[in-house]
Backbone as JSON Lines, residues from 0, in Angstrom:
{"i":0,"aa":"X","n":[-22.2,-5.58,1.92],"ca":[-21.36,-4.53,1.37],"c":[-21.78,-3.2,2.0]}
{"i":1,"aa":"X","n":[-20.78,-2.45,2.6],"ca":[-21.21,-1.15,3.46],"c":[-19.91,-0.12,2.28]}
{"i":2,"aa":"X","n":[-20.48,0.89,2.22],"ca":[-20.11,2.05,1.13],"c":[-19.71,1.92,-0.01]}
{"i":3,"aa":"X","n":[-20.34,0.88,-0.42],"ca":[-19.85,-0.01,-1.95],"c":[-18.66,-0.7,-2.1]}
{"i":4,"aa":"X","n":[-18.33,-0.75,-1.07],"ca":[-16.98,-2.21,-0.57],"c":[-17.28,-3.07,-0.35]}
{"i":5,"aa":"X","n":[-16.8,-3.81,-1.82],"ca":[-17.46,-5.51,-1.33],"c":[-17.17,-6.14,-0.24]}
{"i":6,"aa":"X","n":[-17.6,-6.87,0.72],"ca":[-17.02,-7.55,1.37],"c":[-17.28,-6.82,2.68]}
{"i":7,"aa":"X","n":[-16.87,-5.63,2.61],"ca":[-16.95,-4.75,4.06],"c":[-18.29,-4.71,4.8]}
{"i":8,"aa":"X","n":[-18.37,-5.5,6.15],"ca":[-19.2,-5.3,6.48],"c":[-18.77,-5.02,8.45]}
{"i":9,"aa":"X","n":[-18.5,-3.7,8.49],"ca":[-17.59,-2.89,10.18],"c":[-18.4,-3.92,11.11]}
{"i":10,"aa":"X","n":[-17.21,-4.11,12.2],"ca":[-18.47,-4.69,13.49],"c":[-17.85,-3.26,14.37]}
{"i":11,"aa":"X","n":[-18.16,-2.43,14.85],"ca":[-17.31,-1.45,15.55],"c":[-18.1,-1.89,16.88]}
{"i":12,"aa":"X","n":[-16.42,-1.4,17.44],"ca":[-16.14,-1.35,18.69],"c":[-15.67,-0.4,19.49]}
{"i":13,"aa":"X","n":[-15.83,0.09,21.19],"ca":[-15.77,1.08,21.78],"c":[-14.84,1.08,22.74]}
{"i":14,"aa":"X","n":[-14.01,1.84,22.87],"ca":[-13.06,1.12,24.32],"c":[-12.05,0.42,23.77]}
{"i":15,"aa":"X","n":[-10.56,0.46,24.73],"ca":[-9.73,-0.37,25.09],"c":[-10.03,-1.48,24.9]}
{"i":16,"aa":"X","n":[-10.85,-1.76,26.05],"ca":[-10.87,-3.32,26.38],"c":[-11.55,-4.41,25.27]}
{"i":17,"aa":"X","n":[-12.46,-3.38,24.82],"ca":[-13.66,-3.98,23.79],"c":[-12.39,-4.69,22.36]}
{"i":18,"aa":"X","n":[-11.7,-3.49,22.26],"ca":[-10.74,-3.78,20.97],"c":[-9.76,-4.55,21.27]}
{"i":19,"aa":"X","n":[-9.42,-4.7,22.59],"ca":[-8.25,-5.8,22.42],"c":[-8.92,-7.07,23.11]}
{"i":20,"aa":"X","n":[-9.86,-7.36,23.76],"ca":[-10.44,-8.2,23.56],"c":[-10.57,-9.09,22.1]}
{"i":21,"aa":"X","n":[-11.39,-8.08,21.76],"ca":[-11.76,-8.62,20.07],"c":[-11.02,-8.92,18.93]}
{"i":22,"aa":"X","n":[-9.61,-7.91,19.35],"ca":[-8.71,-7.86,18.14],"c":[-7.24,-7.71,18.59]}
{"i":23,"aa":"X","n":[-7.05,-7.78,20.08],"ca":[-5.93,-8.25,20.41],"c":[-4.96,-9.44,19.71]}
{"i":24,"aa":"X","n":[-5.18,-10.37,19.97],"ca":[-4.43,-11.54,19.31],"c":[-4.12,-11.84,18.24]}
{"i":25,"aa":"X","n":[-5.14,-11.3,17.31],"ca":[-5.02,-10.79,15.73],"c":[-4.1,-10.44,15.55]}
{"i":26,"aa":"X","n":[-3.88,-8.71,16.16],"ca":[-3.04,-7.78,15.95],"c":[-1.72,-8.22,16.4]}
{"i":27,"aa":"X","n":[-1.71,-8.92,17.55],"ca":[-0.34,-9.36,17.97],"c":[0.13,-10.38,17.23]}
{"i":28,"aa":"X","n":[-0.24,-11.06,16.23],"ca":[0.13,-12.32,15.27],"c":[0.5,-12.0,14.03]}
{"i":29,"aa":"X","n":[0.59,-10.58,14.0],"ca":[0.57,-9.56,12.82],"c":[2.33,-9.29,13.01]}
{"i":30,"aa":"X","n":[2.62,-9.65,14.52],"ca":[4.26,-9.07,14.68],"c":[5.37,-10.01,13.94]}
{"i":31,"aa":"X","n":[6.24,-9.82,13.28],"ca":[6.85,-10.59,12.47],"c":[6.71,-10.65,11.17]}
{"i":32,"aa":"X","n":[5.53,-10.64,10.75],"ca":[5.13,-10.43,8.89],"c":[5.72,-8.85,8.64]}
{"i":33,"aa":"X","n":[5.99,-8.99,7.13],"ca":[6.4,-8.2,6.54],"c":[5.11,-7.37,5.48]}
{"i":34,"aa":"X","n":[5.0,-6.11,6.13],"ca":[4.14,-5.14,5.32],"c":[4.37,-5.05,3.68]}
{"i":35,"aa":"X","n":[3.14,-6.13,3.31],"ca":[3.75,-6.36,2.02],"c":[2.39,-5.49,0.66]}
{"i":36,"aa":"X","n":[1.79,-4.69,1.56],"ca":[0.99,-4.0,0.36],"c":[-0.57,-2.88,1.54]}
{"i":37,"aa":"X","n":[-0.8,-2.01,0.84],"ca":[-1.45,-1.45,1.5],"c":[-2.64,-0.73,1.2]}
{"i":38,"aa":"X","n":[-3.58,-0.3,1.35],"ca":[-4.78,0.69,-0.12],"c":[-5.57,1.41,0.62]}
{"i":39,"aa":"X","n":[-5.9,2.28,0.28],"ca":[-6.77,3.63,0.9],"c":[-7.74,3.78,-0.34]}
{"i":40,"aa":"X","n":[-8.84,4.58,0.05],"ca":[-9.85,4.68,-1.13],"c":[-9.24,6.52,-1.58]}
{"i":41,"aa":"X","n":[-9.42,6.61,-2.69],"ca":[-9.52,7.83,-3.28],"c":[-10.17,7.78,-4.56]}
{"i":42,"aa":"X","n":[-10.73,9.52,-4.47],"ca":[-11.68,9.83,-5.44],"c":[-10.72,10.22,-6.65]}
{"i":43,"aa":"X","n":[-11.23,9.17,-8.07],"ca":[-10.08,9.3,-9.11],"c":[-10.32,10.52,-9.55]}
{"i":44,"aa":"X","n":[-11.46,11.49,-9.71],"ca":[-11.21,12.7,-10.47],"c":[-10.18,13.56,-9.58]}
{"i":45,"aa":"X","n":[-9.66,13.52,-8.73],"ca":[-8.89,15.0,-7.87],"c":[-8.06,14.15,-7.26]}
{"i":46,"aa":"X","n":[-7.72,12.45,-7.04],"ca":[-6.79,12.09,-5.65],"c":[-7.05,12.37,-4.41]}
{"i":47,"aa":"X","n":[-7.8,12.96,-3.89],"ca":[-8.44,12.9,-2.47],"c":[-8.59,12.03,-1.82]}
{"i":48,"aa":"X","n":[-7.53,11.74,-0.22],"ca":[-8.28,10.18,0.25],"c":[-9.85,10.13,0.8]}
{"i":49,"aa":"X","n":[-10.1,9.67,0.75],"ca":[-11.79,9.7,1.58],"c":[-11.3,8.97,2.39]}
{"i":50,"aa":"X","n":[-11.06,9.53,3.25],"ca":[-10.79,8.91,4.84],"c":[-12.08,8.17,5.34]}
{"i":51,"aa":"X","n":[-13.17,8.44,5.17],"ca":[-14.1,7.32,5.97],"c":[-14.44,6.23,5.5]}
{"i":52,"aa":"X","n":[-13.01,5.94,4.38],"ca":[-13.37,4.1,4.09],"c":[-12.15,3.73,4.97]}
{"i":53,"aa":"X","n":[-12.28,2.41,5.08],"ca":[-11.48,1.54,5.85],"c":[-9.69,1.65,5.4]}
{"i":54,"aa":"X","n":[-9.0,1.39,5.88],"ca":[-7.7,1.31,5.31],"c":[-7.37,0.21,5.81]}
{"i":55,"aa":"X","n":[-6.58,-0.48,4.39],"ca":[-6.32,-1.6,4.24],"c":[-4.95,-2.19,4.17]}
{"i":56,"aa":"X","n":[-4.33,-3.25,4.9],"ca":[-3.22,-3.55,5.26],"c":[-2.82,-5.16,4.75]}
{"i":57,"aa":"X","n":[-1.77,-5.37,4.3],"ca":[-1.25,-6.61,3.61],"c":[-0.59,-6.95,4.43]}
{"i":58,"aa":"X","n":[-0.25,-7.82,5.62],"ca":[0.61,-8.59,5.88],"c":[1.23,-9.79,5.86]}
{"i":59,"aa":"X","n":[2.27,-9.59,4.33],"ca":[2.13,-11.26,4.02],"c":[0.96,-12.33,3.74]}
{"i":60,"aa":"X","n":[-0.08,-11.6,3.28],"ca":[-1.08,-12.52,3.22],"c":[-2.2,-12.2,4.02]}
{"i":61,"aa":"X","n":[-2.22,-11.73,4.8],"ca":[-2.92,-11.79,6.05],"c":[-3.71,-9.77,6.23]}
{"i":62,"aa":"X","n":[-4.46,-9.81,5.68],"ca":[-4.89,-8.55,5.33],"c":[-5.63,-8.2,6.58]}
{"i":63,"aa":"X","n":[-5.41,-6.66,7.39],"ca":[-5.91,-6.22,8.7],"c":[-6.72,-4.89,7.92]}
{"i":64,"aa":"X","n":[-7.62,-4.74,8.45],"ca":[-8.64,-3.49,7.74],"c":[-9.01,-2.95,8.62]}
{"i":65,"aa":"X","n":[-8.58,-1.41,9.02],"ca":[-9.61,-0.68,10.0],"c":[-9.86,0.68,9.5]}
{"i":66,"aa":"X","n":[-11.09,0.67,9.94],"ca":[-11.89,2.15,9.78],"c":[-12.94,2.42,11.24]}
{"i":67,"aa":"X","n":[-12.21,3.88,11.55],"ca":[-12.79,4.58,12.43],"c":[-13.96,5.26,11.97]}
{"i":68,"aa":"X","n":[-15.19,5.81,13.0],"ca":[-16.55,6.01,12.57],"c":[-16.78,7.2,14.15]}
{"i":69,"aa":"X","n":[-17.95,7.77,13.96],"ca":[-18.06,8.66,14.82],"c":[-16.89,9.2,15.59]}
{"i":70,"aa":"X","n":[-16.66,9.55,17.01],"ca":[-15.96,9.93,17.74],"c":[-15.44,8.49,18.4]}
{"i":71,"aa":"X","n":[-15.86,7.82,18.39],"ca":[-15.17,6.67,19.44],"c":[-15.37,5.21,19.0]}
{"i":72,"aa":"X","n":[-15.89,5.09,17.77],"ca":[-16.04,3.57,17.03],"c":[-15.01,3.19,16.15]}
{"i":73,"aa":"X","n":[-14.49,1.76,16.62],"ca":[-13.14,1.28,15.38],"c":[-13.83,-0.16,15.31]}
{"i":74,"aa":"X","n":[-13.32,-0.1,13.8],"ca":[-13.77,-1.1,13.71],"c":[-12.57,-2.08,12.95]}
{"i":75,"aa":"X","n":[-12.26,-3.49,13.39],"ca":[-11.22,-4.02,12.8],"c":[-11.94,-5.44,11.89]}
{"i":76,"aa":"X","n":[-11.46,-5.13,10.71],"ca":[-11.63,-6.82,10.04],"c":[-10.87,-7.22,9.65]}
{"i":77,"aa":"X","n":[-10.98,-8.58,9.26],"ca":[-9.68,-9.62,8.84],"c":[-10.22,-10.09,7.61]}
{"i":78,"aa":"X","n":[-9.28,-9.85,6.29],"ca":[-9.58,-10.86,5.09],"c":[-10.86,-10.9,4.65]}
{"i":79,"aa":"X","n":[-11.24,-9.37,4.74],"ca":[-13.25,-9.43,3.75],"c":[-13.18,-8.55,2.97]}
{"i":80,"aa":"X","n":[-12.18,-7.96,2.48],"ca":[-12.63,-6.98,1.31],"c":[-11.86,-7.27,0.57]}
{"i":81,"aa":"X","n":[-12.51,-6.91,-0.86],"ca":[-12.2,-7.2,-2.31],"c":[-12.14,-6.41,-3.06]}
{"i":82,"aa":"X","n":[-10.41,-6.01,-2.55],"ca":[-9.64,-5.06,-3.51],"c":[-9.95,-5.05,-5.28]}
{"i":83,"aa":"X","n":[-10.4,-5.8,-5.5],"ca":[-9.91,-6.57,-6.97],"c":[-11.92,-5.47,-7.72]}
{"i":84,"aa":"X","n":[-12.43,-5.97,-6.7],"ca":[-13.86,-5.57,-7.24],"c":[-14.34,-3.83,-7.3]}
{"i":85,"aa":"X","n":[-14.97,-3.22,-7.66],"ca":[-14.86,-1.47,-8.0],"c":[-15.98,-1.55,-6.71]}
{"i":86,"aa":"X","n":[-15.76,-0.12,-6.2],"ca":[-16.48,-0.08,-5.18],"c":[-17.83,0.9,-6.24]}
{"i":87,"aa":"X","n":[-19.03,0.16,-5.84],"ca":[-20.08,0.57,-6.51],"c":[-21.3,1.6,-6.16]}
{"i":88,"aa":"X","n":[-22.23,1.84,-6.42],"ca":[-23.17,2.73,-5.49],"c":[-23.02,4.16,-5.65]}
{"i":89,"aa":"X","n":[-21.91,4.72,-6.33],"ca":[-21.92,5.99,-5.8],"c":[-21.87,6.94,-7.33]}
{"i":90,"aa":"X","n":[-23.19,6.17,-8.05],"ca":[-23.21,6.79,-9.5],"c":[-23.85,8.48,-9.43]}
{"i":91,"aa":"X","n":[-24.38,8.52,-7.96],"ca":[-25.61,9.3,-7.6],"c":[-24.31,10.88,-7.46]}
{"i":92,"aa":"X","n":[-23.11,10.29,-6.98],"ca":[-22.26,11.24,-6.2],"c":[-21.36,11.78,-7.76]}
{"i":93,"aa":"X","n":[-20.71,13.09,-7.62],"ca":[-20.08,13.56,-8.55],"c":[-18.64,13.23,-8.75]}
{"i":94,"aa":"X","n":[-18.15,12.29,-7.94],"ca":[-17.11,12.1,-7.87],"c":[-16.92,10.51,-7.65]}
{"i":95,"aa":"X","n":[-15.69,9.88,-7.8],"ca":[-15.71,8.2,-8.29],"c":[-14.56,7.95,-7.21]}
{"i":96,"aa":"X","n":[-15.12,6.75,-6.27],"ca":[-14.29,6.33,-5.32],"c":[-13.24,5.32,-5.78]}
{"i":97,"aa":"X","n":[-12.49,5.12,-5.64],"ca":[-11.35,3.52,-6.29],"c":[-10.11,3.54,-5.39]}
{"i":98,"aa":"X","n":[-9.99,2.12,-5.31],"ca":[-9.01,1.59,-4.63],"c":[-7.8,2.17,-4.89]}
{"i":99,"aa":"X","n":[-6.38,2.61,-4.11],"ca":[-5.42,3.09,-4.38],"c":[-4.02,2.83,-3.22]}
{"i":100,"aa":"X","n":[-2.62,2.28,-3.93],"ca":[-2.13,1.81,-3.07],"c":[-0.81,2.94,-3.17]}
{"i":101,"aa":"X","n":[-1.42,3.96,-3.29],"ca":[-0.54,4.89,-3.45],"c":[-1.06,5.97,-2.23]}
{"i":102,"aa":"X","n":[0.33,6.51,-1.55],"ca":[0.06,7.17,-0.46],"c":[1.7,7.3,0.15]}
{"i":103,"aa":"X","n":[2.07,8.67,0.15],"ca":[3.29,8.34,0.4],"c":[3.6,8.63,2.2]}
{"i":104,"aa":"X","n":[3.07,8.64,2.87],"ca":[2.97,8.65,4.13],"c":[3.31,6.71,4.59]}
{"i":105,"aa":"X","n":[2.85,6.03,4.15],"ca":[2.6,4.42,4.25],"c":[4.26,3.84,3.19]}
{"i":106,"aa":"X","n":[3.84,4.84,1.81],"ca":[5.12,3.69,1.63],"c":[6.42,3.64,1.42]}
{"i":107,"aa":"X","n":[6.9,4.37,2.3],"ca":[8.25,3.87,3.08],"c":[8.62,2.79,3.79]}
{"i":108,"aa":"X","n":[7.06,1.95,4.31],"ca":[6.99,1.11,5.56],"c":[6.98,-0.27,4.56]}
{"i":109,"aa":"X","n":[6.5,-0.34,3.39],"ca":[6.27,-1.42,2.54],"c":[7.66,-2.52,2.45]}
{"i":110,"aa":"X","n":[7.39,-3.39,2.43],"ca":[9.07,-4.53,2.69],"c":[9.43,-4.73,3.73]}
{"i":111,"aa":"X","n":[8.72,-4.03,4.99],"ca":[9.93,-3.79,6.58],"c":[9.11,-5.41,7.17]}
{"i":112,"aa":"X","n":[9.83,-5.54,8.02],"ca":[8.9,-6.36,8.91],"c":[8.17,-5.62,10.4]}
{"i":113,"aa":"X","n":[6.88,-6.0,10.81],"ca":[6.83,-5.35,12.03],"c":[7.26,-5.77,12.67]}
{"i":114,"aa":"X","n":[7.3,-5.44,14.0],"ca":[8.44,-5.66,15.0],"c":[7.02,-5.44,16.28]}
{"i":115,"aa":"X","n":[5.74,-4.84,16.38],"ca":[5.77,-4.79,17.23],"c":[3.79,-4.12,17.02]}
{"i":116,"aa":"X","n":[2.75,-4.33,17.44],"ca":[1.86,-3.51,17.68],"c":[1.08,-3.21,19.1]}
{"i":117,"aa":"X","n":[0.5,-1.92,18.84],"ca":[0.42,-1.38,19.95],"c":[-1.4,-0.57,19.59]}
{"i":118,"aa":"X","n":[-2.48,-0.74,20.87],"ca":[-3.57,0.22,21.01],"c":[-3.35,1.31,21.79]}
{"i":119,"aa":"X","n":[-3.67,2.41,21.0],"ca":[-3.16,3.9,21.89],"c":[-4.78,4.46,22.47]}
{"i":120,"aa":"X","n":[-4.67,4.54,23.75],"ca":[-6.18,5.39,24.33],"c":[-5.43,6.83,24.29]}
{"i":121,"aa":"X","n":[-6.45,7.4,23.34],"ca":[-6.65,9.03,24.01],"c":[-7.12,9.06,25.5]}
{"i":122,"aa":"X","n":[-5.98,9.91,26.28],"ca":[-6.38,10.23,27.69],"c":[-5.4,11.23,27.91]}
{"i":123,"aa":"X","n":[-6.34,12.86,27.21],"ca":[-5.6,13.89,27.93],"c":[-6.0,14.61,29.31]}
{"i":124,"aa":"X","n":[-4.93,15.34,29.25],"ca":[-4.64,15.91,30.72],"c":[-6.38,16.89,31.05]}
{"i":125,"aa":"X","n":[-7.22,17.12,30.31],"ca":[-8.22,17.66,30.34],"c":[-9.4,16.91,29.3]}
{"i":126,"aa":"X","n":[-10.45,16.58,30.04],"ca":[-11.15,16.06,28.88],"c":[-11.77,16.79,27.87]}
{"i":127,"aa":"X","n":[-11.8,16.05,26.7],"ca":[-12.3,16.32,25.3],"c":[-13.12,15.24,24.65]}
{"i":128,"aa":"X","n":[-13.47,15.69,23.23],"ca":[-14.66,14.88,23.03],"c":[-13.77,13.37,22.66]}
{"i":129,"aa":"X","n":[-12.44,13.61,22.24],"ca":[-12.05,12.49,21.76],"c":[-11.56,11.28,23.05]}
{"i":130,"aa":"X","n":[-11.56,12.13,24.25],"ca":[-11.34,11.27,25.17],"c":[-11.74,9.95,25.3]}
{"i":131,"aa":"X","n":[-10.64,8.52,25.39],"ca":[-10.67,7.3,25.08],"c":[-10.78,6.77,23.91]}
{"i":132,"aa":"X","n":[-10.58,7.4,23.27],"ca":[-10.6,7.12,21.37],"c":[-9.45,6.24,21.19]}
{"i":133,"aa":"X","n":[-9.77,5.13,20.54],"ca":[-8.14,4.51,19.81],"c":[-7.99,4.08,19.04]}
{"i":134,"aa":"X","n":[-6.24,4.07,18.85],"ca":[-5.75,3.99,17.6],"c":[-5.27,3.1,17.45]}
{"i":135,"aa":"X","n":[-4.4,2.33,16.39],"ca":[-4.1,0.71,16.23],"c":[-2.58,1.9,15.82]}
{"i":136,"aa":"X","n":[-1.06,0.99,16.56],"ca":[0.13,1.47,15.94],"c":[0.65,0.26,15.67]}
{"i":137,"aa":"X","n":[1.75,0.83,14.85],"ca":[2.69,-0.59,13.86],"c":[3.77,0.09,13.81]}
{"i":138,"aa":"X","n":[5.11,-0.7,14.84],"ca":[6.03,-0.21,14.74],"c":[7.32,-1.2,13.99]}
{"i":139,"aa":"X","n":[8.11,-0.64,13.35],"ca":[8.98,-1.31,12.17],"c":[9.91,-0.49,12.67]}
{"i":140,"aa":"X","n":[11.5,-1.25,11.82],"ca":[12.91,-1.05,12.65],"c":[12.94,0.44,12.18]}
{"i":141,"aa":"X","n":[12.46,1.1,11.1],"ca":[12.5,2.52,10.72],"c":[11.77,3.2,11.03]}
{"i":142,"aa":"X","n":[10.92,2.96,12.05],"ca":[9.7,4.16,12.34],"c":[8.74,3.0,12.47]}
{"i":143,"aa":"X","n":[7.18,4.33,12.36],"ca":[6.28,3.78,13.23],"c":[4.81,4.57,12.66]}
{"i":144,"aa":"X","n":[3.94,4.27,12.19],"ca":[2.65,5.01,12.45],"c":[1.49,4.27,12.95]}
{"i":145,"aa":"X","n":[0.58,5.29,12.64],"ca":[-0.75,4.79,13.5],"c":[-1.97,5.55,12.97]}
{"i":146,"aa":"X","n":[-3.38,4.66,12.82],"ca":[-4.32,4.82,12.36],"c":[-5.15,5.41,13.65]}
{"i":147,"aa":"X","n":[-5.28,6.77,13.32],"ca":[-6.05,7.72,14.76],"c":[-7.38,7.87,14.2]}
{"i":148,"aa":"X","n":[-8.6,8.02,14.88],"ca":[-9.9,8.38,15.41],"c":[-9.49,10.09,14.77]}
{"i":149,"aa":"X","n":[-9.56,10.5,12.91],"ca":[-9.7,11.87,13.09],"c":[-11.18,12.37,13.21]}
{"i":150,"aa":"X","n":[-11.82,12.27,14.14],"ca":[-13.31,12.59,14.72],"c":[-14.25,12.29,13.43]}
{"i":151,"aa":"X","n":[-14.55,11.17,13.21],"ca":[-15.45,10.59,12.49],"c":[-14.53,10.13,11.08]}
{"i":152,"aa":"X","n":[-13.53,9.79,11.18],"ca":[-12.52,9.47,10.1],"c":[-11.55,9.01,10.31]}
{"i":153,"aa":"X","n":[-11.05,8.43,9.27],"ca":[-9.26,7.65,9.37],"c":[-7.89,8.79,9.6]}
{"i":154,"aa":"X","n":[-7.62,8.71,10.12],"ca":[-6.13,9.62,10.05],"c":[-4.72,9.2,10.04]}
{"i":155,"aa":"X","n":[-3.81,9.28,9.54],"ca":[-2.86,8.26,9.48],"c":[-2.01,9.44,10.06]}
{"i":156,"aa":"X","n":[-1.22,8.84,11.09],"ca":[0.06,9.74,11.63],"c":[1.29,8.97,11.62]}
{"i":157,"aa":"X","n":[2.31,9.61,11.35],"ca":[3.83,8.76,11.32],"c":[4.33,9.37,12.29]}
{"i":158,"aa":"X","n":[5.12,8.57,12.83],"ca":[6.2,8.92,13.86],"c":[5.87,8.33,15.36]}
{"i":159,"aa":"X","n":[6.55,9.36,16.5],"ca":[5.77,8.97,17.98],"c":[4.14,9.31,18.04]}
{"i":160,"aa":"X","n":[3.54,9.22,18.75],"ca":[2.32,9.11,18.85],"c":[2.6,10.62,20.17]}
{"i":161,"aa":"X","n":[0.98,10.61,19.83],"ca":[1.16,12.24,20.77],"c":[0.94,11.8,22.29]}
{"i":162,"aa":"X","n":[1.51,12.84,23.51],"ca":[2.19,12.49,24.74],"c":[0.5,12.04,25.54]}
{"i":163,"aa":"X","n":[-0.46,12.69,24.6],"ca":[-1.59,12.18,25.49],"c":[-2.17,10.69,25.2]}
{"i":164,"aa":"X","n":[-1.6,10.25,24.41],"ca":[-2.0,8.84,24.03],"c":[-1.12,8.11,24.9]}
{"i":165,"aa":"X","n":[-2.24,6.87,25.84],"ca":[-1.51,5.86,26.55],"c":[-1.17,4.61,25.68]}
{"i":166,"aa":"X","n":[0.18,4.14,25.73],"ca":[0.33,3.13,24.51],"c":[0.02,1.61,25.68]}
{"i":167,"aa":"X","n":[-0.23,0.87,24.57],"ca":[-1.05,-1.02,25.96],"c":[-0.49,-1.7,24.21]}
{"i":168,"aa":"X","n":[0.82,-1.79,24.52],"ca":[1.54,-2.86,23.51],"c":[0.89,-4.34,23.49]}
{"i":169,"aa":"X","n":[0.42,-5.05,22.52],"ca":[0.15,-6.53,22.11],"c":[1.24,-7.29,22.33]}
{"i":170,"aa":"X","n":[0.44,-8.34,22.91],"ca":[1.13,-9.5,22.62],"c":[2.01,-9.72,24.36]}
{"i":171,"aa":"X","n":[2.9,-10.1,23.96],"ca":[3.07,-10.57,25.85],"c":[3.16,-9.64,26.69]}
{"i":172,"aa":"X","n":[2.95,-7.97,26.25],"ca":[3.33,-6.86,27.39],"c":[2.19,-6.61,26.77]}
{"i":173,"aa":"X","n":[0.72,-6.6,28.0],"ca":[-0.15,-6.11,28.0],"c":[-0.64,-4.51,28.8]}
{"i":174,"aa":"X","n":[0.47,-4.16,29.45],"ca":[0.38,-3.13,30.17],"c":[0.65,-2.01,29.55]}
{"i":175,"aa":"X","n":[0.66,-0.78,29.82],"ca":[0.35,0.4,29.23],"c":[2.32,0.33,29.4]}
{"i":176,"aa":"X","n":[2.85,1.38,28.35],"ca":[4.09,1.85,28.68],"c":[4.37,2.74,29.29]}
């Protein structure tokens, strides 16, 4: 158990290649299921997400979990955390972490089927610290977001992805677009 999430235990990974190596085929087997539930951690006294827990994805059964860490670590798991159990440990802290499947950025996307995922490398026109950072996207017939590297945290963005991100679509188009 890593931040009082049962079950969670990150293998992070660095790089393109490292992540679709590791979590390519996953992610591409993910195309076709229907986004059927989703959960972010927030602190119940205020609603705040705490972005540096994992965010958690239902597909039909088939639950995808990622949480970004430093500047350039993602980490993806399959089917280890236990929504159901209170995340514990943090009697010390003034504030109370708990599961929450509320987030209205995400649920518009709930019922769709995906249609399609994609790893985005940061590679802008000048380097920065986030240079090669990536993000996992999920695109559905209504739109599209994506779980970004916000420099040591989760960030969820909807829509196109920004012009410096190279997209390397799953599944039989392995090449960048």
């Amino acid at each position: 158990m890593t931040m009082g999430i049962s079950g969670f235990k990150p293998t992070f990974l660095v790089g393109l290649e490292a992540v679709r190596e590791g979590h390519g085929p996953g992610l591409a087997a993910l195309g076709g299921r229907r986004l059927t539930g989703f959960a972010i951690v927030r602190f119940v006294e205020n609603g705040e997400w705490f972005a540096d827990c994992p965010v958690v994805f239902d597909f039909d059964g088939v639950q995808a979990e990622i949480c970004h860490w430093k500047l350039d670590k993602l980490s993806i798991s399959w089917n280890t955390i236990d929504m159901s159990a209170a995340i514990s440990g943090w009697e010390w802290f003034e504030l109370t972490p708990a599961w929450s499947g509320a987030d209205e950025r995400l649920e518009s996307f709930v019922g769709q089927e995906l249609r399609e995922v994609a790893l985005l490398a940061w590679r802008p026109s000048s380097h920065d610290l986030a240079d090669g950072t990536i993000a996992v996207e999920f695109v559905f017939d209504a739109g599209r977001f994506h779980i970004v590297n916000g420099l040591d945290e989760n960030s969820i963005a909807i829509g196109d992805a920004h012009p410096d991100f190279v997209r390397h679509r799953l599944g039989c188009c392995a090449q960048p677009d």
